[in-house]
C-alpha positions in Angstrom: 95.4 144.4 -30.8 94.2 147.8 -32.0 93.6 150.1 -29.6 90.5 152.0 -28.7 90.0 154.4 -26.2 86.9 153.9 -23.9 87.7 156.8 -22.2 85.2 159.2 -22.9 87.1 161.9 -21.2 89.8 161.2 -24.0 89.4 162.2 -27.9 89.5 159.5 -29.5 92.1 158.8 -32.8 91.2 157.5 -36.3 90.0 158.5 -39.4 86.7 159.4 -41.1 84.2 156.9 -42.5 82.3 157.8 -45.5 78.6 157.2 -45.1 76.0 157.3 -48.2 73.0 158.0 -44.9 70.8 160.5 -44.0 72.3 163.3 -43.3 69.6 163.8 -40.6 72.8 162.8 -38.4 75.9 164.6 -39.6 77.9 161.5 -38.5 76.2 159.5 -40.9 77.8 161.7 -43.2 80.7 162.7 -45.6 82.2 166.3 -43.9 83.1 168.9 -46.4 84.4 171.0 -44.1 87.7 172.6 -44.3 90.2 169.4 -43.7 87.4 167.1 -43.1 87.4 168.7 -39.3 84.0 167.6 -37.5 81.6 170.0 -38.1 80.3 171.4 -34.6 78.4 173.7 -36.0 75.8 171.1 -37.3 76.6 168.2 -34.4 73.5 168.5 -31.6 74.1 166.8 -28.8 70.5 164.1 -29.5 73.1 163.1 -32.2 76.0 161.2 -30.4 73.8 158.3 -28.9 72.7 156.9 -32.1 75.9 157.4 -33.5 77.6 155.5 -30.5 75.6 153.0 -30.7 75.5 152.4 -34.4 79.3 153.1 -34.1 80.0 150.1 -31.9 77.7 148.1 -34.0 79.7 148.8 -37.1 82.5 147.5 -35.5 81.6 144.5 -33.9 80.3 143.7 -37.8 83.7 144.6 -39.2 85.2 142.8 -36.6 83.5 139.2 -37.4 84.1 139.5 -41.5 87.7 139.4 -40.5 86.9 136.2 -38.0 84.7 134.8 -41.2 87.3 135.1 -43.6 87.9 131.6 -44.9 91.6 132.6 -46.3 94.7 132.1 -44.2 95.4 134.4 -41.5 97.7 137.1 -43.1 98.7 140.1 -42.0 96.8 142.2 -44.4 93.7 140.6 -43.9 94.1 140.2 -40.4 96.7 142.7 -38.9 96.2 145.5 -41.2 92.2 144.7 -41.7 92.4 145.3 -37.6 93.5 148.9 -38.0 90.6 149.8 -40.1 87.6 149.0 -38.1 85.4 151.2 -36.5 85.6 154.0 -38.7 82.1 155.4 -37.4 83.1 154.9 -33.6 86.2 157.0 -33.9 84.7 159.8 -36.2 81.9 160.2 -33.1 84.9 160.2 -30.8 86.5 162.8 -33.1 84.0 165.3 -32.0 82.8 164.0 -28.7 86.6 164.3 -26.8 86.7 168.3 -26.9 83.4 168.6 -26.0 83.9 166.1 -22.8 86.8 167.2 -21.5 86.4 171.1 -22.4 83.4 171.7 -23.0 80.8 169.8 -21.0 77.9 170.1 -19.1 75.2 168.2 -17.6 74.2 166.1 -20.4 77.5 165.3 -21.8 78.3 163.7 -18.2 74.9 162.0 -17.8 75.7 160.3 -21.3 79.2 159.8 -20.3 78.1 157.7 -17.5 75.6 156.0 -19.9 77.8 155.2 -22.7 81.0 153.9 -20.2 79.7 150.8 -19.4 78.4 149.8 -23.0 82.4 151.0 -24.3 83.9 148.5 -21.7 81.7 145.9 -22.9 82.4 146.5 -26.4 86.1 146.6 -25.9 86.1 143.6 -24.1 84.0 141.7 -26.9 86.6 142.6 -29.1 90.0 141.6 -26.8 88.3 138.6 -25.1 86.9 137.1 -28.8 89.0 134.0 -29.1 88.2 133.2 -32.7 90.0 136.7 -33.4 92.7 136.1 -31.1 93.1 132.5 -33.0 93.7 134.7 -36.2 96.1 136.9 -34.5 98.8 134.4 -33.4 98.2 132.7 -36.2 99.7 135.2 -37.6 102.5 136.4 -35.1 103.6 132.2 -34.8 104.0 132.6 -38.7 105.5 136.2 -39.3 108.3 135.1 -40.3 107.0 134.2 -43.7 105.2 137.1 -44.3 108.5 139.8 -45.3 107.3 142.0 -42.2 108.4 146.0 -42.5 109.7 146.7 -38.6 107.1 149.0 -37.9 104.6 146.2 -39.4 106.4 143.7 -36.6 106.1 146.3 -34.2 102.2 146.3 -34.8 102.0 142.5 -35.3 103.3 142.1 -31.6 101.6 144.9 -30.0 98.4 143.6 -30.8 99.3 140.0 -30.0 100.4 141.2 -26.7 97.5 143.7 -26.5 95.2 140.1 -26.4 97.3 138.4 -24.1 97.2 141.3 -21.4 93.6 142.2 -22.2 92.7 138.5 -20.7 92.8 136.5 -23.7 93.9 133.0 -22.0 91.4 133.5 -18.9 88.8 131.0 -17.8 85.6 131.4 -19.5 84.6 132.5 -15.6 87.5 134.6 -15.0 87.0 136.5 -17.8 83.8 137.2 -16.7 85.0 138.8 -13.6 86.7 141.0 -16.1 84.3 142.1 -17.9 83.0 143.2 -14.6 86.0 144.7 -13.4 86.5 146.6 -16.2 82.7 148.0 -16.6 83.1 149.0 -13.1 86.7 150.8 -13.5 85.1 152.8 -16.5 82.5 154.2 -14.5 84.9 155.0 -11.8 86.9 157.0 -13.6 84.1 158.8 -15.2 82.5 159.7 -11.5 85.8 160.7 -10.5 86.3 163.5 -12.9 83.0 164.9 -12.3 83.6 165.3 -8.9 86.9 166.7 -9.6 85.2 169.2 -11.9 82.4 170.2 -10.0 84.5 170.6 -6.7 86.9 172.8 -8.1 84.1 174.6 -9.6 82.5 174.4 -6.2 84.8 176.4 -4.2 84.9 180.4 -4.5 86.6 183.2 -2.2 84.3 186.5 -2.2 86.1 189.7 -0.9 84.0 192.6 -0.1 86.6 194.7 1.9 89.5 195.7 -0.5 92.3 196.3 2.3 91.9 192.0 2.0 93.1 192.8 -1.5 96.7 193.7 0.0 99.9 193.0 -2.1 97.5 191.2 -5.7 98.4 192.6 -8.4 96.4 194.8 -10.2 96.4 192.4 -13.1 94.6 189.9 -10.6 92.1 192.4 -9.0 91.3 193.4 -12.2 90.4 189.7 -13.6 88.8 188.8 -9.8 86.2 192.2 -10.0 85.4 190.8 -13.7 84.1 187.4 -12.6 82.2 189.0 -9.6 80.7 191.3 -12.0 79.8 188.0 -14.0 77.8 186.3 -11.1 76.2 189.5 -10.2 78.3 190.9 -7.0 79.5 194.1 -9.0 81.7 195.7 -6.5 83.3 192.7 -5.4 86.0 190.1 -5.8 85.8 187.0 -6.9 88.9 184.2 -6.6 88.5 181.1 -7.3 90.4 177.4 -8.0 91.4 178.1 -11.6 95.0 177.9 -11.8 95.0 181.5 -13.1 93.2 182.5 -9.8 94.4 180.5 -7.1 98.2 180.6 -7.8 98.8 184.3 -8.0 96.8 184.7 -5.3 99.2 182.5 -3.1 101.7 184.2 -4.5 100.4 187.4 -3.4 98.7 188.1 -1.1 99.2 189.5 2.2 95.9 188.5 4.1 97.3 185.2 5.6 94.0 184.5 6.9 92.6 184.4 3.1 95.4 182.1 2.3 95.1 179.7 4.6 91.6 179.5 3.3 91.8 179.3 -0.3 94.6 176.4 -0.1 92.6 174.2 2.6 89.5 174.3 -0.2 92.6 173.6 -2.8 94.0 171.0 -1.3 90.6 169.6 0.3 88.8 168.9 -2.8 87.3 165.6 -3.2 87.7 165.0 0.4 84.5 167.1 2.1 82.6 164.0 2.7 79.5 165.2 0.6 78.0 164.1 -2.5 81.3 164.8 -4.5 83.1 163.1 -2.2 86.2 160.8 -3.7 87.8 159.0 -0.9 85.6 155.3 -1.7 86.1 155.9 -5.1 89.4 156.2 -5.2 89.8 153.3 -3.0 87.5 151.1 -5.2 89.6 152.0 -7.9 92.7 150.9 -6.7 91.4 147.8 -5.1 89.5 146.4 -8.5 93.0 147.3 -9.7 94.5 145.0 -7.7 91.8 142.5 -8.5 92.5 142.9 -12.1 96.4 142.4 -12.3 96.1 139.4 -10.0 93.7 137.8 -12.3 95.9 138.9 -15.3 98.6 137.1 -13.6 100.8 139.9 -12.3 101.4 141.1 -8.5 100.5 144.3 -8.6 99.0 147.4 -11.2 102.3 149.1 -11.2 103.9 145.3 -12.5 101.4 145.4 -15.2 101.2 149.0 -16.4 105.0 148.9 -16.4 106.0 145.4 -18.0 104.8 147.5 -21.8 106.9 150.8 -20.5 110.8 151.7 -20.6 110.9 151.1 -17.1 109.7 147.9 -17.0 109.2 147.5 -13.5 108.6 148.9 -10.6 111.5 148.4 -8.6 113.4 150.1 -11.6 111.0 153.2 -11.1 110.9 153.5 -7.0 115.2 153.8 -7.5 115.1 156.2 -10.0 112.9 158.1 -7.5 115.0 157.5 -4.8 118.0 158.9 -6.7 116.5 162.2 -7.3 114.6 162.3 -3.8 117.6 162.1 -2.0 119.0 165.0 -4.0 116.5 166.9 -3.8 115.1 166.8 -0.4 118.4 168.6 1.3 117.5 171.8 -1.2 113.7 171.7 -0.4 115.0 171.5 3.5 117.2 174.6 2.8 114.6 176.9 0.9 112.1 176.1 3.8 114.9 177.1 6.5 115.3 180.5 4.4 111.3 181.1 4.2 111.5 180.3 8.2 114.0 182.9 8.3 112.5 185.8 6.6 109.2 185.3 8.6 111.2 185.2 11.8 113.1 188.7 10.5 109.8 190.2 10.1 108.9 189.3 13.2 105.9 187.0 12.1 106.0 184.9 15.0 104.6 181.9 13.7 105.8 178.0 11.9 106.2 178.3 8.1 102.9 176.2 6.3 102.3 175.2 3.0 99.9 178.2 2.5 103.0 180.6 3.2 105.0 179.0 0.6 104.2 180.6 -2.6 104.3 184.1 -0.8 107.5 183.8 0.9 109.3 182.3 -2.1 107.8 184.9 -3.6 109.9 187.4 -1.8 112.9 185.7 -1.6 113.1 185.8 -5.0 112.6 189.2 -5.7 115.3 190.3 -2.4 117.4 187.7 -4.3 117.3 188.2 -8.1 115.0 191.7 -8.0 112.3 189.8 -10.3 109.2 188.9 -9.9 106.3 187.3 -12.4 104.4 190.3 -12.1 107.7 192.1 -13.8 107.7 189.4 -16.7 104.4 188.9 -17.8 103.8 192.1 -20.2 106.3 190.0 -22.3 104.6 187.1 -22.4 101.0 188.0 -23.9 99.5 184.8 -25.0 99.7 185.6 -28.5 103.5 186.6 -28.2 104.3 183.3 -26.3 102.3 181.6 -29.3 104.3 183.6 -31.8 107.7 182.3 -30.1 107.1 178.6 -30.2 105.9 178.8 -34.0 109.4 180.8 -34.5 111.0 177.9 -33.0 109.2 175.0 -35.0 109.4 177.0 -38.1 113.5 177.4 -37.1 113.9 173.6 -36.6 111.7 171.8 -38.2 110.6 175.1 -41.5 106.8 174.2 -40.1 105.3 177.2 -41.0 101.7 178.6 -39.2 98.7 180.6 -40.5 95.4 181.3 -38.9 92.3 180.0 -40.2 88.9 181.2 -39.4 86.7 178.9 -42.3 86.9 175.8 -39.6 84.3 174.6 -37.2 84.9 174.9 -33.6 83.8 173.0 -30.3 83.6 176.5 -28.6 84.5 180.4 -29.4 87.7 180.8 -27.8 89.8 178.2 -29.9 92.2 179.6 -32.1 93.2 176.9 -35.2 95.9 177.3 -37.3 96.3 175.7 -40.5 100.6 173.9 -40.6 102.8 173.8 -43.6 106.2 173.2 -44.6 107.5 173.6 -47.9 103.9 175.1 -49.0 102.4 172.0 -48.3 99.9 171.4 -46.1 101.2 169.5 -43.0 98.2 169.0 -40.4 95.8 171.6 -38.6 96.4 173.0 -35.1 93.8 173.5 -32.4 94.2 176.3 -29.7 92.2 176.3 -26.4 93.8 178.6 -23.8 91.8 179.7 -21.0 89.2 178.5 -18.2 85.6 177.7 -17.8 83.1 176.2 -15.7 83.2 173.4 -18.3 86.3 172.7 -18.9 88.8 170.2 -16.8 91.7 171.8 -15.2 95.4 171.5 -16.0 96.9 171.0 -20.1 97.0 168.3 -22.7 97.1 167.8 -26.1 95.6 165.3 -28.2 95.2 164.2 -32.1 91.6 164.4 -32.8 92.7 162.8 -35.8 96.1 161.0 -35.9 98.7 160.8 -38.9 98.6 157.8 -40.5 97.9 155.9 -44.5 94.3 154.9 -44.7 93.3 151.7 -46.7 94.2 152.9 -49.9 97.2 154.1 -48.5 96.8 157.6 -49.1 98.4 159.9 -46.5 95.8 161.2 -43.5 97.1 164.4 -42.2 96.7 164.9 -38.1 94.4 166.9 -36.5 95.6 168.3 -33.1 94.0 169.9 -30.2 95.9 171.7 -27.9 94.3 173.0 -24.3 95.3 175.1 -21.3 93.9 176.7 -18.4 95.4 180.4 -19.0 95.1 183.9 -17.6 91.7 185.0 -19.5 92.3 189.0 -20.9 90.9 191.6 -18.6 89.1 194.6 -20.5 92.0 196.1 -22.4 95.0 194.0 -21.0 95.5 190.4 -23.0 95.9 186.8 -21.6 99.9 187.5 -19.7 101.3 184.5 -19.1 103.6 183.2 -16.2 107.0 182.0 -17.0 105.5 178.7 -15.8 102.5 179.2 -18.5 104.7 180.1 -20.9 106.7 176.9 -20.2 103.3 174.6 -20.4 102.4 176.4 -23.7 105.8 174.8 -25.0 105.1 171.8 -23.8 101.9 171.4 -25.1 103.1 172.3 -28.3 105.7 169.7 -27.9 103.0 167.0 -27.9 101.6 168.8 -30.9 104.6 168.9 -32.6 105.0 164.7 -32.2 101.3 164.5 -34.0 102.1 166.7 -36.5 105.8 165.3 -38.0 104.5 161.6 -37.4 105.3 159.6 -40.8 104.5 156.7 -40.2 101.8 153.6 -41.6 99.8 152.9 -39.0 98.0 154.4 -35.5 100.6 152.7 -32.7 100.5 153.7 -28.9 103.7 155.2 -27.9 104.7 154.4 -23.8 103.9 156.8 -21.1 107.5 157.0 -20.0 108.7 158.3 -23.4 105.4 160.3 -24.5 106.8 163.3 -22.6 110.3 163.6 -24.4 108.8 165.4 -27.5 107.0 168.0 -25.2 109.7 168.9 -21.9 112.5 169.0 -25.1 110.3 172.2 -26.2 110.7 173.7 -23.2 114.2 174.6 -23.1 114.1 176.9 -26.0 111.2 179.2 -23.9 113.9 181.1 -22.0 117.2 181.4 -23.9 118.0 185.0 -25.4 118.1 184.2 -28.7 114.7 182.9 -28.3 112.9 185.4 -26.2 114.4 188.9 -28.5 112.3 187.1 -30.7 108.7 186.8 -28.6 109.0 188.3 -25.9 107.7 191.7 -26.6 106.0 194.2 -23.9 102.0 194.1 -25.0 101.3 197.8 -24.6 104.8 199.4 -25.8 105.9 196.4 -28.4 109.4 197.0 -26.8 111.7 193.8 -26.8 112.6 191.9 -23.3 115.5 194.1 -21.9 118.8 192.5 -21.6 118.4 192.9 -17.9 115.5 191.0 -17.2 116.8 188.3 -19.7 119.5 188.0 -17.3 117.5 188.1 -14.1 115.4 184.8 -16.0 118.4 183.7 -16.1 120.2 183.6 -13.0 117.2 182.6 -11.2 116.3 179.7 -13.4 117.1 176.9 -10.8 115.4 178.6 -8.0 112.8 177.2 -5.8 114.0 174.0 -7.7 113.9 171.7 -4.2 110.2 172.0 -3.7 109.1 172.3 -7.1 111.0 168.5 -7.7 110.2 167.5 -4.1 106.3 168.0 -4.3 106.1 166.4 -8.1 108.5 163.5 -6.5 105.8 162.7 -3.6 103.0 162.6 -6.0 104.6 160.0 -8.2 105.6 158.2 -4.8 102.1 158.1 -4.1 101.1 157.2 -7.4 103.8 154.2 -6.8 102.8 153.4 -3.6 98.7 152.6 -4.6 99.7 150.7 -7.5 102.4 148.6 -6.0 99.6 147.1 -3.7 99.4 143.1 -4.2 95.8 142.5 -2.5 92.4 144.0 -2.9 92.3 145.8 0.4 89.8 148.3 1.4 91.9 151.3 2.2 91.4 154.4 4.3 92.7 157.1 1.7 93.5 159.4 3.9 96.1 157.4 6.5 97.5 155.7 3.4 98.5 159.0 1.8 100.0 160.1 5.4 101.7 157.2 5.9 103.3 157.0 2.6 104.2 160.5 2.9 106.1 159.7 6.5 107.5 156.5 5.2 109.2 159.3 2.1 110.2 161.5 5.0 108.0 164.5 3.5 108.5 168.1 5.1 105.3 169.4 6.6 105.8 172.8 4.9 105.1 170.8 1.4 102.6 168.4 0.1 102.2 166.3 -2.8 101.3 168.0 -6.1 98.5 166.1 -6.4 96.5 164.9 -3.5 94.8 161.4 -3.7 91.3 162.6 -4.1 92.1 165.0 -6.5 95.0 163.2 -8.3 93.2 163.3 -12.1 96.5 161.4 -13.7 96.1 158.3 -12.0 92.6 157.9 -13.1 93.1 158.4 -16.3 96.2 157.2 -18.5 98.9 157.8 -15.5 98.2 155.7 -13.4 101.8 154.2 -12.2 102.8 156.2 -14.6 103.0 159.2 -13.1 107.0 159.1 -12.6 107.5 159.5 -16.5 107.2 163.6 -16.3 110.9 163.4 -14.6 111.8 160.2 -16.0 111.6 161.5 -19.3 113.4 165.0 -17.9 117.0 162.9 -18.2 115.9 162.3 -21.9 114.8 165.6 -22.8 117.6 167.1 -20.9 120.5 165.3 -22.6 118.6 165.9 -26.0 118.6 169.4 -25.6 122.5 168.9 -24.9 123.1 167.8 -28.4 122.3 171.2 -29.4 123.9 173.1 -27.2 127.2 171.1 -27.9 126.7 172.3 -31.2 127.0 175.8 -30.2 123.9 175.8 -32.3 120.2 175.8 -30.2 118.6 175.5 -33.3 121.1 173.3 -35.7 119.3 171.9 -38.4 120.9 168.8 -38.7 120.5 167.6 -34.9 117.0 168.9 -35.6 116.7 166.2 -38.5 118.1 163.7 -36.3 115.2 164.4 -33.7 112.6 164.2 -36.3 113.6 161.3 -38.1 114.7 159.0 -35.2 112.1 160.3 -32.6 109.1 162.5 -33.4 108.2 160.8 -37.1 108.5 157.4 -35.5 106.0 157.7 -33.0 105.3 154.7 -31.7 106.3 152.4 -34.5 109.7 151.4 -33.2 111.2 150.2 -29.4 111.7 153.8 -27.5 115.3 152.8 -26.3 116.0 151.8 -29.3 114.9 155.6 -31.2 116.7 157.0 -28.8 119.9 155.4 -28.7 119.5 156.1 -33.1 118.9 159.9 -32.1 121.8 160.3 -28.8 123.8 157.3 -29.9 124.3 155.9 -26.5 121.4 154.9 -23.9 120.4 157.7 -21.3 121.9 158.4 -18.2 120.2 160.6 -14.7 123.1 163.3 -15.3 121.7 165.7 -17.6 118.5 165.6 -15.2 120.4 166.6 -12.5 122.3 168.9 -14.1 118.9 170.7 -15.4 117.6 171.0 -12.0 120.7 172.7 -10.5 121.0 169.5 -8.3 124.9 169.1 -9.5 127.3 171.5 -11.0 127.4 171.7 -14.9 
């Protein structure tokens, strides 16, 4: 079944359609623009309705010539035919995804919540049409006759499947209560982010008296005054929920009072119990989730989302987990002891909580290695950082990267590069580092235009949008990263780097436990020496990294490593824990999250990385699915291995290896199966633990 996203929070993939319209609506229309990238510029926002609309009606009419055809079911005119409807839909989508999900506003939302309902019902006319689906296994119960390439078998079952688990062999009244389900689920999902948005947007910390400004950097004071100066309290300081805002603050500052308070409206949002309130939408969620799999025929979400995924099911998932809780837990114990400890020596006088923990690891740190972020960070400009990971690709893969200022964009502060390799153009790549009002929070990546042969089987090069939530520069200081930005930089550019070398014929969905291999593998070349003499260069002086704070980086690589796996380890708990629910109950979000927590044996010090009501990746594509971050650590760890057995980091021919056997198949072949072709044996929790410092090398 081909697959089309109904998320309008997610960009949509496909290719162009070529429209002989008015050009009243520039998605009636050929784009000339460099690389046929939409052309924003022209877009208005009256012009996505229309286009949606006429889109989905293009589709459905595409969709019934292939039910109409009086030949055989083949795969060409079925299969294939499949992958080439809805051209119109998915050029709309092209442009609408950025705009959604980092650049939105009133409108966009309203139409969001508009359009959601109509893209359920749509997808659903397509995957509950029986007279397709009659088509369809007419052609998977005859494939073998039909001399199928694997990655054409690969398809063939995916979409037969795609039918089956999208409700095909339901009652004419049980699908029905799909249909609703799934309408219902849509609009969810879409309510949910706004609240998510608009609560973190909600929340600010205004500071008046600098003596509250105690032990922030001057970097930070510096970017706080500017956004005061921005809402018109010149004189003032303005912190707010923006990664780049609330973590250093955590990290610094003395005033525990202040603390306390920016973490409770962190870790609070969602759950105020006003308009933007998530608690009964998360728990409608869930429960219609439950509603849905049991109708599908499954026990649970978590059965269903995992039956298509390496894992499988859940059982296999919650022991993995268990595996790495139960190493990690003692080390998270330990590093809370040794906070408790240093607030005792100072004589605080009071119980280590999850407010103190940023600032006391803080410390430790710099009493135990003599380093501290604050000490890194002219290094890591944004644009060095940037630099460093093209170095890489161009090192492993001869990708080479040149700025291009001739192409349209969604808003001013992307930066797109044009890729090559061998003088030949390769794909484009999009660049959005740093926060807004109307942009989501956290990182992602996604091909505004995937790689793939269109019907006359000329190649489609990818387009790719990567975004981030970055330090924003400060008068004359640049964007300075964090190590930890500079790792999600990497790792973004991992996902890019999977769109980019894709070779293969047709748009296939790759599994959520194996999506992250191509992005944590990137991260391991951030920090070794040979890497950073390259990038890591002081902003002001152009000076290299010193050998001595390459060593601090270093030595200090595993630290903090027990909370940092232990709070990512009780959000994927959680995330197991909803979707492993077998009835439709109405839950009280709040005890369930406690009492899963208790049931894990959680430290009171520490608290999942994602709270329920603010937990974006399980409403979108993560949910039960959240486990594959660390899951797809004891991949990317033992991959990076065969380098570094090598004595090589960047050895060409293990590079090859990757490319052929991992990143160009993307999604065209069984994940186990590319891997064992790239390793040459199946994976193993070792290498994981291993990375984390939780065994010895």
């Amino acid at each position: 079944m081909k697959k089309f996203l109904i998320m309008l929070l997610i960009a949509s993939l496909g290719v162009i359609s070529c429209k002989k319209e008015s050009c009243e609506n520039p998605f009636y229309c050929d784009w000339d623009t460099p690389f046929e990238v939409p052309p924003f510029d022209q877009i208005k926002f009256e012009h996505f309705k229309p286009a949606f609309l006429k889109g989905m009606e293009e589709e459905m009419a595409e969709v019934n010539a292939i039910i109409n055809n009086t030949e055989e079911a083949t795969f060409d005119n079925t299969i294939r035919a499949l992958q080439f409807t809805g051209k119109l839909l998915e050029k709309v989508q092209r442009a609408w995804g950025p705009l959604s999900g980092a650049n939105t506003n009133d409108s966009i939302q309203a139409l969001s919540r508009e359009m959601s309902p109509l893209f359920s019902k749509h997808q659903d006319d397509i995957s509950l049409n029986e007279k397709l689906f009659e088509r369809v296994k007419s052609v998977y119960e005859n494939r073998d006759k039909f001399n199928l390439t694997p990655e054409e078998s690969k398809l063939l079952e995916d979409q037969y499947l795609g039918f089956i688990r999208n409700g095909i062999g339901l009652s004419p009244e049980d699908k029905e209560k799909l249909r609703k389900l799934n309408s219902e689920l849509s609009l969810l999902g879409v309510k949910f982010g706004e609240n998510l948005l608009a609560e973190t947007n909600g929340f600010t910390l205004v500071i008046d008296n600098e003596a509250d400004l105690s032990g922030l950097p001057e970097g930070l004071r510096a970017q706080a005054a500017d956004a005061a100066k921005a809402k018109g309290m010149e004189g003032k300081w303005l912190f707010t929920l923006q990664a780049p805002s609330y973590f250093p603050f955590m990290t610094y500052a003395d005033n525990r009072a202040l603390r306390e308070k920016m973490f409770r409206g962190y870790m609070m949002r969602g759950n105020n119990g006003n308009e933007r309130d998530n608690n009964q939408i998360l728990g409608d969620i869930i429960r219609l989730r439950v509603e849905k799999a049991r109708l599908l025929g499954y026990e649970s979400h978590a059965d269903y989302v995992l039956e298509r995924n390496m894992a499988k099911e859940p059982e296999t998932v919650l022991n993995f987990l268990a595996q790495i809780w139960d190493a990690a837990l003692p080390v998270a114990k330990a590093e809370a002891a040794a906070q408790q400890e240093l607030i005792d020596r100072e004589g605080g006088k009071f119980k280590l909580e999850p407010w103190d923990w940023f600032y006391y690891t803080e410390k430790i740190r710099k009493e135990k290695y003599d380093l501290s972020d604050e000490e890194t960070k002219p290094y890591f400009s944004a644009k060095n950082v940037t630099d460093g990971m093209f170095y890489v690709a161009n090192r492993l893969y001869g990708l080479e990267f040149s700025e291009r200022n001739d192409i349209p964009l969604y808003h001013p502060d992307v930066k797109t590069f044009e890729v090559k390799r061998d003088n030949k153009h390769v794909g484009i790549l999009m660049i959005d580092y740093h926060p807004r009002a109307s942009k989501r929070g956290g990182a992602w990546c996604s091909a505004m235009r995937p790689q793939r042969l269109d019907e006359k089987g000329k190649f489609v090069t990818p387009l790719v949008s990567m975004v981030t939530n970055f330090t924003p520069p400060s008068g004359d200081t640049p964007s300075l990263l964090t190590p930890d930005e500079a790792s999600t930089l990497f790792h973004e550019f991992g996902h890019a780097l999977h769109s980019l070398l894709s070779n293969t014929e047709y748009t296939s969905g790759v599994s959520r436990d194996f999506v992250e291999l191509p992005s944590q593998v990137m991260e391991h070349w951030v920090f070794e020496p040979e890497v950073l003499k390259v990038y890591a260069k002081h902003y002001q002086t152009g000076e290299v990294i010193p050998d001595v704070l390459i060593e601090k980086i270093e030595k200090a690589g595993k630290f903090n490593q027990g909370f940092t796996t232990v709070e990512y380890l009780a959000a994927s708990s959680l995330d197991m824990e909803y979707h492993s629910l077998t009835e439709p109950v109405e839950l009280n979000i709040g005890e369930f999250e406690k009492k899963a927590m208790e049931k894990y044996g959680l430290i009171s010090e520490i608290i999942p990385r994602y709270r329920s009501t603010y937990f974006g990746h399980i409403i979108g594509g993560y949910s039960a699915g959240y486990y594959s971050y660390i899951w797809c650590e004891q991949l990317d760890a033992d991959a990076f291995k065969a380098f570094k057995e090598t004595g090589d980091i960047f050895n060409r021919e293990v590079a090859a290896r990757f490319e052929k056997e991992i990143l160009a198949r993307k999604g065209s072949k069984d994940e186990l199966e590319m891997w064992v072709a790239f390793r040459g044996r199946e994976p193993g929790i070792e290498a994981l633990l291993e990375n984390r410092g939780f065994i010895n090398q």
